[in-house]
GUTOR-125800 format. One record per residue (C-alpha): x, y, z. Coordinates in Angstrom, 2 decimals. Layout:
# residues N
<rec u="X" v="Y" w="Z"/>
...
This chain:
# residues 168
<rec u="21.49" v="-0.31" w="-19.30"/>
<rec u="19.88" v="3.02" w="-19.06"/>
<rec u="16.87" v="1.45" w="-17.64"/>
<rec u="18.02" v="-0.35" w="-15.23"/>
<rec u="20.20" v="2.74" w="-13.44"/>
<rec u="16.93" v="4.61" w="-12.92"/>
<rec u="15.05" v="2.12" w="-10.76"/>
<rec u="18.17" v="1.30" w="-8.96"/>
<rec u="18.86" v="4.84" w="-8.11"/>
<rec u="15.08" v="4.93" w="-7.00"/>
<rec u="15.59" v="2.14" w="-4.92"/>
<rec u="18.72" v="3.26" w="-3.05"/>
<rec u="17.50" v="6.33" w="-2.70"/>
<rec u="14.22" v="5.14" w="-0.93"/>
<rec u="16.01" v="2.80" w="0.92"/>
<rec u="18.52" v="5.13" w="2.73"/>
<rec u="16.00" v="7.30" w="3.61"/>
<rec u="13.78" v="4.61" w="5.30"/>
<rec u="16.75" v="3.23" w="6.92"/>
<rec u="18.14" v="7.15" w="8.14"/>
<rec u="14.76" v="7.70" w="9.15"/>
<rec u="14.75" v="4.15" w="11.14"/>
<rec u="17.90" v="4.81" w="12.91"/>
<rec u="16.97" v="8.44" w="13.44"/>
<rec u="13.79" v="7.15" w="15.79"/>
<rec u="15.50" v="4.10" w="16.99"/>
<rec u="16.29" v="5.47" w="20.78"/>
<rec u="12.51" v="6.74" w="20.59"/>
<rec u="11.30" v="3.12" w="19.73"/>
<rec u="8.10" v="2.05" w="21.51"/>
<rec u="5.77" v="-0.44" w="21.35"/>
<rec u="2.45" v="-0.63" w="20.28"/>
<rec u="0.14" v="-0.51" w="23.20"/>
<rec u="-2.71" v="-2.51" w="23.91"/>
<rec u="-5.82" v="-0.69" w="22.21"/>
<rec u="-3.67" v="-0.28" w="19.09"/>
<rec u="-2.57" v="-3.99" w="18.72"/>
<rec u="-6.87" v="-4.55" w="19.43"/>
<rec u="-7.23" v="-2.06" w="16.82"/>
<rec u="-4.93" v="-3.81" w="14.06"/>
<rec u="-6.75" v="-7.70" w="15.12"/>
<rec u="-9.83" v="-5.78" w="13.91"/>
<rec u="-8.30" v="-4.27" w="10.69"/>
<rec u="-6.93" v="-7.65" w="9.45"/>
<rec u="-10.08" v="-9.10" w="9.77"/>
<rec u="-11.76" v="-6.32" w="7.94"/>
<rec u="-8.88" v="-6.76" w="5.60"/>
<rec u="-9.19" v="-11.20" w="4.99"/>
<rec u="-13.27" v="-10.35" w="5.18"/>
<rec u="-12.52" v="-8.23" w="1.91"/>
<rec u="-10.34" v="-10.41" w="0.35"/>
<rec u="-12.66" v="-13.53" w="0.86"/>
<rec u="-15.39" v="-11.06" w="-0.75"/>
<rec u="-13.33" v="-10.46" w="-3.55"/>
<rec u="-12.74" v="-13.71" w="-4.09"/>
<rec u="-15.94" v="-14.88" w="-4.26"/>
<rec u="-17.45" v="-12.42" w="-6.45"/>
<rec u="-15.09" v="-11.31" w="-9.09"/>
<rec u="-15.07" v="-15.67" w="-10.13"/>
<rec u="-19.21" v="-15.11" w="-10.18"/>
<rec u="-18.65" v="-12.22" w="-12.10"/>
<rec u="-16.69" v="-13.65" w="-14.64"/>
<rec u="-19.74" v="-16.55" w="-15.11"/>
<rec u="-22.07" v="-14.48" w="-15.19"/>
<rec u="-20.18" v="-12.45" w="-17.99"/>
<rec u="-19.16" v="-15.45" w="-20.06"/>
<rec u="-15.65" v="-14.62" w="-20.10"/>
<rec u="-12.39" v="-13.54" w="-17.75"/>
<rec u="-11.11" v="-9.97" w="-17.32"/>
<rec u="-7.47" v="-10.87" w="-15.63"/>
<rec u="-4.84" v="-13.40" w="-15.72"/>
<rec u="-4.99" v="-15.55" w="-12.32"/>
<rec u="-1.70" v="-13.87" w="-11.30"/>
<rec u="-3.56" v="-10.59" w="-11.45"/>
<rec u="-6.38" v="-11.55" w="-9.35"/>
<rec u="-4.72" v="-12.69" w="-6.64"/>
<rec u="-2.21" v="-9.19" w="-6.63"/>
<rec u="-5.31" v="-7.06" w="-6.71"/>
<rec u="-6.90" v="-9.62" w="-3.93"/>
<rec u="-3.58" v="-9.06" w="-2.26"/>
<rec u="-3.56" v="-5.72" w="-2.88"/>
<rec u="-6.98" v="-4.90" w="-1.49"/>
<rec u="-6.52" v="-6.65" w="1.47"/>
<rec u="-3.43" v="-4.66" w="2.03"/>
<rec u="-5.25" v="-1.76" w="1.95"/>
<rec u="-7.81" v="-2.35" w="4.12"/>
<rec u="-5.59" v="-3.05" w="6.58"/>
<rec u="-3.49" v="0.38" w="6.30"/>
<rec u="-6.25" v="2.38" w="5.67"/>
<rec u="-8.35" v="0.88" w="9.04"/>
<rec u="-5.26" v="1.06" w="11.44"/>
<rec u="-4.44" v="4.79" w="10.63"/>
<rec u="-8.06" v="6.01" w="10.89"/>
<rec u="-8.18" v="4.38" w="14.08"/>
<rec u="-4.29" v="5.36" w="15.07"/>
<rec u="-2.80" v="1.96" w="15.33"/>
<rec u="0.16" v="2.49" w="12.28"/>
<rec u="2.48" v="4.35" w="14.48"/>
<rec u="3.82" v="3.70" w="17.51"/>
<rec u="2.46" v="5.68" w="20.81"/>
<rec u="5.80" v="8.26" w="20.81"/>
<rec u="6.64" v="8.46" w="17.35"/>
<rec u="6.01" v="11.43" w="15.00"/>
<rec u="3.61" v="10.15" w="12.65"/>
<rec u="5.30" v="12.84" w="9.83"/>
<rec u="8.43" v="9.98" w="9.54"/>
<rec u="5.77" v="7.70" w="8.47"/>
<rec u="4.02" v="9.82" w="6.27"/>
<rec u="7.37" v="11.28" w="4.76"/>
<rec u="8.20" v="7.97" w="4.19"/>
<rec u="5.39" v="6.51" w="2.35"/>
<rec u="5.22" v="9.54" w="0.44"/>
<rec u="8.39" v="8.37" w="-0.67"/>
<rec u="7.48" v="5.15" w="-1.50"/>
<rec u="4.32" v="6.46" w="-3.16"/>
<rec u="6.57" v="8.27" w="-5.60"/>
<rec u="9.56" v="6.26" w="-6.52"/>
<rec u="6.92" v="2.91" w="-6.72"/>
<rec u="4.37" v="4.74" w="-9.26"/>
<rec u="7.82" v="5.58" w="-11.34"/>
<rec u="8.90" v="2.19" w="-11.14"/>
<rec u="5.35" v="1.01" w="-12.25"/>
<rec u="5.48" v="3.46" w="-15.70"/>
<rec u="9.24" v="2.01" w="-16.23"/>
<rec u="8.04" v="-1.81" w="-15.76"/>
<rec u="5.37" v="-1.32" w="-18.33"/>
<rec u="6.00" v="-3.72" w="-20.77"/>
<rec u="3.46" v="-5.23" w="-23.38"/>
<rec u="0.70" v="-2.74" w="-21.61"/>
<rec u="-1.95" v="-3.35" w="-19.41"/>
<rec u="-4.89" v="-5.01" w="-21.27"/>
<rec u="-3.52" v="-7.95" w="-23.89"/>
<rec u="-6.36" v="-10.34" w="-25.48"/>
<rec u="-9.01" v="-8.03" w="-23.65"/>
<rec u="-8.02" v="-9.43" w="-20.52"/>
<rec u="-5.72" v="-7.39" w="-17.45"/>
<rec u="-1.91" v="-8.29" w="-17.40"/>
<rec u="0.28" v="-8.76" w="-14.63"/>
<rec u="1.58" v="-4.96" w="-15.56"/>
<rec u="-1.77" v="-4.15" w="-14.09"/>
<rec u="-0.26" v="-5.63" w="-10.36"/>
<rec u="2.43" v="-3.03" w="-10.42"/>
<rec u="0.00" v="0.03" w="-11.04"/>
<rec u="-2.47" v="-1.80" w="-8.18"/>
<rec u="0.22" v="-1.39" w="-5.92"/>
<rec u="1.03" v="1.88" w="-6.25"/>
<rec u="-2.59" v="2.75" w="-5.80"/>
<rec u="-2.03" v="1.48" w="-2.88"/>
<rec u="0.98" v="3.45" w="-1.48"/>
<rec u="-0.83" v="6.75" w="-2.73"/>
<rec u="-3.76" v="5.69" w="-0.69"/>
<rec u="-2.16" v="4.86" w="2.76"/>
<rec u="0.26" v="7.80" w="1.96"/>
<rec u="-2.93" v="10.15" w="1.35"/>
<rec u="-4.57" v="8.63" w="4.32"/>
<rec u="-1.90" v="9.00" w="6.25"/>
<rec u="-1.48" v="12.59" w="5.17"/>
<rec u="-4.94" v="13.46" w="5.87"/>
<rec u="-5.01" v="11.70" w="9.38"/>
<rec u="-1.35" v="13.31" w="10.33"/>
<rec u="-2.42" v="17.28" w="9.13"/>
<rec u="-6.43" v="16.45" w="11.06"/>
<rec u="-4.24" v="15.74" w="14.11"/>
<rec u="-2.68" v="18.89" w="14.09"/>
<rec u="-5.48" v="21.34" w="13.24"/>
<rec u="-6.83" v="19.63" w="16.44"/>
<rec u="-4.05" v="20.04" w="18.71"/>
<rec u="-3.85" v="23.36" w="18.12"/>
């Protein structure tokens, strides 16, 4: 039982701050204008390029090697999860993650958020640990995702703070 009440706490917690900070920018809402939405085509193509690259040579990889690192499940997350990636990391370097007239600190705040409660969450999943029969479990998928949070959050971070020192 006491396991369970931390993650849930996590969870509400994260959640009622995405959805204060939603309804806090909700009269602010715009849309994404046009260069941005041109900007995000590009960074999902980056994004399936790198997943179809993935694809093709962790498999070779694991012939050439003579045996598998990862359950299937676990190489599609982490194909999943690098695609995901791509795709944050692309559209905030080239400022098409937030909206024209929204403070790009909710965002950040926000994923920092995620960032924290999701790498907690990953420690308290941990089950049987992450390598069984020398190959990657799917306990592995829940620490790949975090990764990614803490990258688009640091990203983010880094890209919100640049903007400022310029501005000013």
């Amino acid at each position: 039982m006491r396991k369970i009440i931390i993650p849930v706490t996590l969870i509400v917690l994260v959640g009622g701050l995405t959805a204060l900070a939603y309804v806090a920018g909700r009269d602010r809402r715009d849309k994404y204008d046009e260069r941005q939405l041109m900007e995000q085509g590009k960074g999902f193509q980056y994004a399936m390029l790198t997943m179809l690259i993935y694809n093709l040579v962790e498999p070779l990889c694991e012939l050439m090697i003579g045996r598998k690192f990862m359950d299937a499940n676990v190489a599609l997350w982490l194909s999943a999860c690098l695609g995901l990636v791509v795709f944050a990391v692309y559209c905030v370097i080239k400022d098409a993650y937030v909206t024209v007239k929204k403070s790009p600190w909710v965002q950040t705040l926000v994923m920092g958020l995620f960032a924290v409660t999701y790498t907690a969450s990953a420690f308290l999943r941990l089950d049987g640990g992450l390598i069984k029969d020398r190959k990657l479990t799917v306990d592995c998928a829940n620490f790949a995702i975090a990764a990614d949070i803490i990258i688009i959050f640091l990203t983010l971070l880094i890209k919100t703070l640049r903007d400022r020192r310029n501005r000013e």
